[in-house]
TORKOL-4160 file (C-alpha; in steps of 0.2 Angstrom, whole numbers, padded with zeros to 4 digits, m for minus):
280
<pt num="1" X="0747" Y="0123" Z="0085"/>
<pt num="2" X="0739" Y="0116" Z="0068"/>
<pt num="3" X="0723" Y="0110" Z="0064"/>
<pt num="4" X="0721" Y="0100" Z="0047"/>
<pt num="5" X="0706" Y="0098" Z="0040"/>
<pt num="6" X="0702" Y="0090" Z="0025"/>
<pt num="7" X="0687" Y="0089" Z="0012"/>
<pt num="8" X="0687" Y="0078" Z="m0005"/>
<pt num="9" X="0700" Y="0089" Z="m0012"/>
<pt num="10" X="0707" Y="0102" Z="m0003"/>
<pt num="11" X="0717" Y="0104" Z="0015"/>
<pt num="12" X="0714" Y="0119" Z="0027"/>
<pt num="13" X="0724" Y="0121" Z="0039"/>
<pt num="14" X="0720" Y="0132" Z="0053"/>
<pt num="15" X="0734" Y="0142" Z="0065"/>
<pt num="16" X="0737" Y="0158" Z="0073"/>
<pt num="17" X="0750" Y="0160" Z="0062"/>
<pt num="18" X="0740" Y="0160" Z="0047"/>
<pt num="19" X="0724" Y="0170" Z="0041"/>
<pt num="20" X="0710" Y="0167" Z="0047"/>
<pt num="21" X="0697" Y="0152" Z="0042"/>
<pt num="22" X="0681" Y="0154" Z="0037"/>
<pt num="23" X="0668" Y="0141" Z="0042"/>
<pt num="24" X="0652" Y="0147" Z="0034"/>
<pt num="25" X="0636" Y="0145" Z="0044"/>
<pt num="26" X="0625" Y="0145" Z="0031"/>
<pt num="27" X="0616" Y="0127" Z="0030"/>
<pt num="28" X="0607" Y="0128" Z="0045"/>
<pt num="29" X="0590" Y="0130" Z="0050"/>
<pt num="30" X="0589" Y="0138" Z="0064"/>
<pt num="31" X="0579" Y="0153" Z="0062"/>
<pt num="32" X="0578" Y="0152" Z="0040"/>
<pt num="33" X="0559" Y="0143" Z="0040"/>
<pt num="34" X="0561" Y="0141" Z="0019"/>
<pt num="35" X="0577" Y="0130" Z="0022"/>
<pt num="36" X="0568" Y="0120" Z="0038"/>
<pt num="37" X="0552" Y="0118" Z="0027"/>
<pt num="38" X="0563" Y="0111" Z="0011"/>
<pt num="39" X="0571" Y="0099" Z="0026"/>
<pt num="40" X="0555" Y="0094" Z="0031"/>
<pt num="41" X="0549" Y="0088" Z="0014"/>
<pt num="42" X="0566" Y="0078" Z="0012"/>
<pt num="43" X="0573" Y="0092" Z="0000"/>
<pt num="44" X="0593" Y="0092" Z="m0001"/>
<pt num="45" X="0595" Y="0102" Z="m0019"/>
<pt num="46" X="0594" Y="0119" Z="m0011"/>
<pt num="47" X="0609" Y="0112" Z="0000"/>
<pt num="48" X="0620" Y="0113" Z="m0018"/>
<pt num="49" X="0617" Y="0130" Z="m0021"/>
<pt num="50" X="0619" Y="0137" Z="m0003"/>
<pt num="51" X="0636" Y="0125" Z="m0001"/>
<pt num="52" X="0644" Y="0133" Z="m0017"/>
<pt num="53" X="0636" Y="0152" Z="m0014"/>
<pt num="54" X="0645" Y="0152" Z="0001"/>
<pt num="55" X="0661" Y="0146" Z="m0008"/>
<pt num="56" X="0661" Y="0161" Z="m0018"/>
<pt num="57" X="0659" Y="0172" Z="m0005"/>
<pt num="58" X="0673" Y="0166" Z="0004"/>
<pt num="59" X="0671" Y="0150" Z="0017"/>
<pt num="60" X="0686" Y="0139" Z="0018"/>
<pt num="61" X="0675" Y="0127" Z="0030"/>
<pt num="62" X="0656" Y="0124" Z="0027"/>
<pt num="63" X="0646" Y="0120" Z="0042"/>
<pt num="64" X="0632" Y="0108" Z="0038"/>
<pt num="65" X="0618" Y="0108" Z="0050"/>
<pt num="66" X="0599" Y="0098" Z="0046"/>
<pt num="67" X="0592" Y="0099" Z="0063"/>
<pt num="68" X="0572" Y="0104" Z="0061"/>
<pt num="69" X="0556" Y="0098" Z="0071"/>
<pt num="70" X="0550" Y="0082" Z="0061"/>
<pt num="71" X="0566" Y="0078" Z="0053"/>
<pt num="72" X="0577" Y="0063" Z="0056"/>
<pt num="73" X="0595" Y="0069" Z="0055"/>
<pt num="74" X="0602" Y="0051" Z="0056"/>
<pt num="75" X="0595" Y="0047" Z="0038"/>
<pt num="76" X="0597" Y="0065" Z="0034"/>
<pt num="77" X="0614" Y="0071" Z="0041"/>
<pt num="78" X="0623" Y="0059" Z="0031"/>
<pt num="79" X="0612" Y="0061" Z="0014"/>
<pt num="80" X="0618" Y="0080" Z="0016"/>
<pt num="81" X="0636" Y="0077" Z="0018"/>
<pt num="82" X="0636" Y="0066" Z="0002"/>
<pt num="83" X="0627" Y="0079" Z="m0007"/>
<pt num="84" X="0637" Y="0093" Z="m0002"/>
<pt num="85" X="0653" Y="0082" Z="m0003"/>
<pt num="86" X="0648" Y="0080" Z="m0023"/>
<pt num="87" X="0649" Y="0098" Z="m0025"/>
<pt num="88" X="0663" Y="0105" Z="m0017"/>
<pt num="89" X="0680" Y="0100" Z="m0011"/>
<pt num="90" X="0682" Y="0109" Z="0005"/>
<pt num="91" X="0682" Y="0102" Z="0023"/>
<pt num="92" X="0663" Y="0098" Z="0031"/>
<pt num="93" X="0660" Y="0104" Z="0047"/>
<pt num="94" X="0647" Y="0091" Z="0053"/>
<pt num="95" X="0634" Y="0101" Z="0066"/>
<pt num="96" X="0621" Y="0088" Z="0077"/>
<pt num="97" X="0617" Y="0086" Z="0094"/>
<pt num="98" X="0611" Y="0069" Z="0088"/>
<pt num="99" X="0623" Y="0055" Z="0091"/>
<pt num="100" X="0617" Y="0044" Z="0081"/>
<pt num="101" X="0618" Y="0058" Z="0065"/>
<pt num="102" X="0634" Y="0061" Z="0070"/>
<pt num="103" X="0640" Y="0044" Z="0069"/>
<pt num="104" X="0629" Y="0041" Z="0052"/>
<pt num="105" X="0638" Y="0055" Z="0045"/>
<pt num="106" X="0657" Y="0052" Z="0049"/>
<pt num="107" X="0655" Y="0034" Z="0043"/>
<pt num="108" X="0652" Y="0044" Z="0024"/>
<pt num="109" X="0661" Y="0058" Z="0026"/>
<pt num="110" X="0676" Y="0057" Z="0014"/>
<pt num="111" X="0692" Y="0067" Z="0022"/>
<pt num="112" X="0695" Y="0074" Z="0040"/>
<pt num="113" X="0679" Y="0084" Z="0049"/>
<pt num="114" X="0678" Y="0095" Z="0059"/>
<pt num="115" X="0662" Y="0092" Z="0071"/>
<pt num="116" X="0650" Y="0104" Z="0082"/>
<pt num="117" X="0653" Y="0100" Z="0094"/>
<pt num="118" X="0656" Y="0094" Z="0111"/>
<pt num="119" X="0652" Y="0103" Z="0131"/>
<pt num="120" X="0658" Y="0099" Z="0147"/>
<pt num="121" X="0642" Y="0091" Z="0151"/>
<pt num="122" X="0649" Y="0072" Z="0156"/>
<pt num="123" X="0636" Y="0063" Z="0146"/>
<pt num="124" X="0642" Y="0074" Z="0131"/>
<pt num="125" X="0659" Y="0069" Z="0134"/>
<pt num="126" X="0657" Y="0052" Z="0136"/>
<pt num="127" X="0647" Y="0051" Z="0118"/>
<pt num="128" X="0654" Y="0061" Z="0109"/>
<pt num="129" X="0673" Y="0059" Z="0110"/>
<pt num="130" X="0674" Y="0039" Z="0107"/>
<pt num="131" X="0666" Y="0044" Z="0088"/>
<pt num="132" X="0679" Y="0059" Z="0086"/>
<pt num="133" X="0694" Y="0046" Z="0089"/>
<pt num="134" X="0686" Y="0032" Z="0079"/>
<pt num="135" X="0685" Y="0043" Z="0066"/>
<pt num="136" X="0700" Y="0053" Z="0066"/>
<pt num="137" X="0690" Y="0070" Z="0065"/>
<pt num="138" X="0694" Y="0087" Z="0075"/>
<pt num="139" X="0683" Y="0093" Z="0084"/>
<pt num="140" X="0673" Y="0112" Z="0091"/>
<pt num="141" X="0673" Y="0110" Z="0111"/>
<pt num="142" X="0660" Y="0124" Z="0120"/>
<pt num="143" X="0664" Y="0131" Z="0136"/>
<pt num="144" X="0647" Y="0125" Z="0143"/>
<pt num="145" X="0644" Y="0110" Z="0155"/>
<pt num="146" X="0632" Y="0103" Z="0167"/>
<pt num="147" X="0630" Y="0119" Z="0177"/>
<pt num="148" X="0626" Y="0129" Z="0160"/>
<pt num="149" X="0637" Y="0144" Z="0154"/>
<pt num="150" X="0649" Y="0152" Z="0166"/>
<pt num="151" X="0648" Y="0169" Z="0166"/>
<pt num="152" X="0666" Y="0171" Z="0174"/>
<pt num="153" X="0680" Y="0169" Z="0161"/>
<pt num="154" X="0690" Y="0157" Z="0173"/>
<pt num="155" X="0677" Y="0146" Z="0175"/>
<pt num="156" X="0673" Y="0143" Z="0157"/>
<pt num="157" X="0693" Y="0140" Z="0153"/>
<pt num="158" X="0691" Y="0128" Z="0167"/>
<pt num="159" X="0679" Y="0119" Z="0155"/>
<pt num="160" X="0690" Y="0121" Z="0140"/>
<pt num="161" X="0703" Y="0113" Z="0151"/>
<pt num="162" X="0693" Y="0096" Z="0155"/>
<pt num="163" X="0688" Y="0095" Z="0136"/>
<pt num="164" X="0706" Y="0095" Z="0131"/>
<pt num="165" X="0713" Y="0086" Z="0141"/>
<pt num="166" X="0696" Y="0071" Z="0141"/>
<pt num="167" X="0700" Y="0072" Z="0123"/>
<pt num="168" X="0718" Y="0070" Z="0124"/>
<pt num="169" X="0717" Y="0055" Z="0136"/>
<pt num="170" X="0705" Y="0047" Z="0120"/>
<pt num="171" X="0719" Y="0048" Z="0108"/>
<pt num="172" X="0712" Y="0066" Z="0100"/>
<pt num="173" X="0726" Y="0078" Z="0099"/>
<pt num="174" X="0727" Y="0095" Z="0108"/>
<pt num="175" X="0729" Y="0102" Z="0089"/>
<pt num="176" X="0711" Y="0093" Z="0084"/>
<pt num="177" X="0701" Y="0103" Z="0098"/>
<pt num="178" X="0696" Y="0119" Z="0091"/>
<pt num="179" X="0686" Y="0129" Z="0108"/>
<pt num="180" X="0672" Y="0140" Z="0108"/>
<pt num="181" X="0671" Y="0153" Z="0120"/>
<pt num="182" X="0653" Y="0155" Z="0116"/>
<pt num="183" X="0646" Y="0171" Z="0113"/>
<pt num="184" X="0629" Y="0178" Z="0120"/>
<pt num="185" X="0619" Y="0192" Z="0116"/>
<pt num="186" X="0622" Y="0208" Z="0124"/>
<pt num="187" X="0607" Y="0217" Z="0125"/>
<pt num="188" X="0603" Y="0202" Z="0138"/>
<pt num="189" X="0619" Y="0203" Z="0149"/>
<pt num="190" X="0629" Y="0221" Z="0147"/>
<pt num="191" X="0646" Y="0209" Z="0151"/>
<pt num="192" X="0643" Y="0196" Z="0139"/>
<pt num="193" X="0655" Y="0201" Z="0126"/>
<pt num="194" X="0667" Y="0206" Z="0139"/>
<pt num="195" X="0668" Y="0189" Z="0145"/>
<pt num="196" X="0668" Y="0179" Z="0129"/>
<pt num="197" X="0685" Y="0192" Z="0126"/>
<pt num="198" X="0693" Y="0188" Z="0140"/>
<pt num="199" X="0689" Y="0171" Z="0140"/>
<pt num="200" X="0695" Y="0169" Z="0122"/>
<pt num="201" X="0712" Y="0176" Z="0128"/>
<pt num="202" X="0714" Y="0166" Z="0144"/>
<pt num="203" X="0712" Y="0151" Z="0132"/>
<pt num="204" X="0726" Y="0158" Z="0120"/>
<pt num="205" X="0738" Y="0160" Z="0133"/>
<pt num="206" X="0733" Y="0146" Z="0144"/>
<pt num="207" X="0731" Y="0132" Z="0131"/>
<pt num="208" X="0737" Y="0139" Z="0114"/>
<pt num="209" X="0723" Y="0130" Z="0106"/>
<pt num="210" X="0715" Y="0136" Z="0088"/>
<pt num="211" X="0696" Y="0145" Z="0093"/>
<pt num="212" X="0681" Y="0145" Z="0084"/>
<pt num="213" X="0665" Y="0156" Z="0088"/>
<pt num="214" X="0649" Y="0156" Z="0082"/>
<pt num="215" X="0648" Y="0176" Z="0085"/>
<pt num="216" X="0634" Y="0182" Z="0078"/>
<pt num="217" X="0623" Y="0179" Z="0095"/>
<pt num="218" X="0632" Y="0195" Z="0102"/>
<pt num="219" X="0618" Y="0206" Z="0093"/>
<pt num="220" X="0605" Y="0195" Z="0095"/>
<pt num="221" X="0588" Y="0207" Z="0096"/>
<pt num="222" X="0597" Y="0223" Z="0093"/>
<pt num="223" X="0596" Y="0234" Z="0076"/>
<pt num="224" X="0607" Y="0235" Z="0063"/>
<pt num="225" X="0614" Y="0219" Z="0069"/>
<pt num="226" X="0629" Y="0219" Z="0056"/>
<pt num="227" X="0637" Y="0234" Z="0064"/>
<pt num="228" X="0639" Y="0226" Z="0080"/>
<pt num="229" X="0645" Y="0209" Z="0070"/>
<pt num="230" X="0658" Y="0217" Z="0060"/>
<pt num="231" X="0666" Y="0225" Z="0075"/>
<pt num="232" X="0665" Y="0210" Z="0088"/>
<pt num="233" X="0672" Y="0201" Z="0073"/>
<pt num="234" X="0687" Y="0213" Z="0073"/>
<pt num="235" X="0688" Y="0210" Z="0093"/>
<pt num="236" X="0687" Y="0191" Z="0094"/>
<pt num="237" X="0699" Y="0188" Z="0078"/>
<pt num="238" X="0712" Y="0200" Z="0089"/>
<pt num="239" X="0709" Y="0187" Z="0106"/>
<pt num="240" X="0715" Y="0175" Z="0097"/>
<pt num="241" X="0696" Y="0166" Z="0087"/>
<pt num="242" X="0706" Y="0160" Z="0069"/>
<pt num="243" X="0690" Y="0151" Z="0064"/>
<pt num="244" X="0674" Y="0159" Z="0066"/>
<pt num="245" X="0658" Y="0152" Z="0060"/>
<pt num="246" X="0648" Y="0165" Z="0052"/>
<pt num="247" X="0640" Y="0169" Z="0035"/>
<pt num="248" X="0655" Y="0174" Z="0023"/>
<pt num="249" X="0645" Y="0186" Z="0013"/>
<pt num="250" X="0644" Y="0201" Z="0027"/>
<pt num="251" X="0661" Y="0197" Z="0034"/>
<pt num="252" X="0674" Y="0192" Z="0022"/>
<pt num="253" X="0681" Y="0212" Z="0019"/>
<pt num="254" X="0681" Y="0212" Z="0038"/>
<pt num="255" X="0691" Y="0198" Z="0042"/>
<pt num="256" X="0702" Y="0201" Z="0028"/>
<pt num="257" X="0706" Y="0218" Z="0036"/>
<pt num="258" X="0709" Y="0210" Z="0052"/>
<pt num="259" X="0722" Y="0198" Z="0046"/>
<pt num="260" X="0729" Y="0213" Z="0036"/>
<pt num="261" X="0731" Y="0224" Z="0052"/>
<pt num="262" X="0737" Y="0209" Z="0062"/>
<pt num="263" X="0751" Y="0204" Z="0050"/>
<pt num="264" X="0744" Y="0190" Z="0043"/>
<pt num="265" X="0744" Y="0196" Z="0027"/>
<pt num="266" X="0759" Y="0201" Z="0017"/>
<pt num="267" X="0757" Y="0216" Z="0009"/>
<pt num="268" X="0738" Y="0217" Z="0007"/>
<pt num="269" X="0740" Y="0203" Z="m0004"/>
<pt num="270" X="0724" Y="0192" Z="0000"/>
<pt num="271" X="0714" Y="0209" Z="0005"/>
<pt num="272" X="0718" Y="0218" Z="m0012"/>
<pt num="273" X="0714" Y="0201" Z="m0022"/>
<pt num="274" X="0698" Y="0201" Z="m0013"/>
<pt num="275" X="0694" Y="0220" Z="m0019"/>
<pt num="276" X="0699" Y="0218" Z="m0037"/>
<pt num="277" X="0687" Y="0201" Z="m0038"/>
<pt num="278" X="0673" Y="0211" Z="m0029"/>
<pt num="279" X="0676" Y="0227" Z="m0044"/>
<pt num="280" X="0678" Y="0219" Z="m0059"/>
């Protein structure tokens, strides 16, 4: 089960087989008020910096996200993507809720993206996965539909179920749906990370499909907020998550270790390249 994604010069391909793929979470407003006030302005430049910082620390993927109050992402989302795309090579992962941004974007966007993302809502479905065929992307599918978020595992792999196979009967590949489990905070709901696990592993086993998880919500409103990151990161990569969306600064050593302890890197290579680059 391969995804290929592809940027203006470079291929990731993402497996269970290989190590794990970092999609970097960094351009995104949401809670950073600088970036959403440079958005606001019409500001793109600071996108060129965080796009290649985030490179260096590690991303394979960079997730491109301009949703802000006052902003109009379907002039905007595209005149990120081009930006970024004249910086770096890698694959884009193009983030709206805004139809029309996302349809503005894939019609620039030079390669195969991935998007974020679809739900089981119907509506969603019925918008969202034309444009992902059209355009020959791959695409994040949230375990979430017009009842909200499951909180039993079987329920939500239900939901990654329909997206599959909604998207298969459009033309997309099984191997160009990546599914997220979601994750939710846990100092709200005690279970939460236990049902996103067991969720992530009924998906493995039931669909064999790549994962992706935008993780960092487990330790929403809870100090040192890293701690509990690094670990769950650990956990969610071991369920069977290959592409987790997270900033690659804090996590890189600690997906590298993971992959290390779960065979996916021969002889430390990747891990002891990382250490001598980080100690020179």
């Amino acid at each position: 089960m391969e995804t290929i994604l592809k940027g203006t010069e470079q291929t990731v391909r993402i497996s269970p087989d290989l190590p794990t793929v970092i999609i970097g979470e960094r351009i995104n407003p949401t809670g950073r008020s600088w970036l959403t006030s440079q958005l606001t302005t019409g500001n793109l430049e600071v996108l060129k910096e965080e796009a290649t910082n985030q490179l260096e620390d590690g991303a394979h993927v960079l997730d491109v996200n301009v949703g802000a109050a006052s902003v109009d992402e379907a002039d905007l989302l595209p005149a990120a993507i081009e930006l970024v795309q004249s910086v770096v090579g890698v694959p884009l992962c193009i983030d709206t809720a805004d139809n029309d941004a996302l349809e503005a974007a894939l019609q620039v966007y030079q390669g195969k993206p991935l998007v974020n993302s679809v739900n089981g809502e119907e509506k969603n479905l019925e918008r969202v996965l034309p444009l992902v065929a059209e355009y020959g992307a791959a695409v994040i599918g949230l375990t979430m539909d017009d009842e909200g978020i499951p909180k039993d595992p079987h329920q939500r792999l239900a939901i990654a179920k329909k997206i599959v196979e909604r998207a298969e009967s459009v033309g997309i590949p099984r191997e160009d749906v990546l599914i997220d489990c979601l994750a939710l905070t846990v100092s709200a709901e005690p279970d939460a990370a236990v049902i996103t696990l067991n969720t992530i592993e009924l998906v493995r086993e039931e669909l064999g499909v790549n994962q992706a998880l935008g993780h960092s919500n487990v330790s929403f409103g809870l100090p040192d907020r890293p701690v509990i990151n690094r670990v769950a990161l650990g956990m969610v990569i071991r369920a069977g998550v290959n592409a987790p969306i997270v900033d690659a600064a804090e996590v890189k050593q600690s997906i590298l270790a993971a992959d290390l302890l779960l065979g996916r890197d021969q002889y430390a290579m990747n891990y002891i390249k990382y250490y001598r680059a980080q100690h020179q």
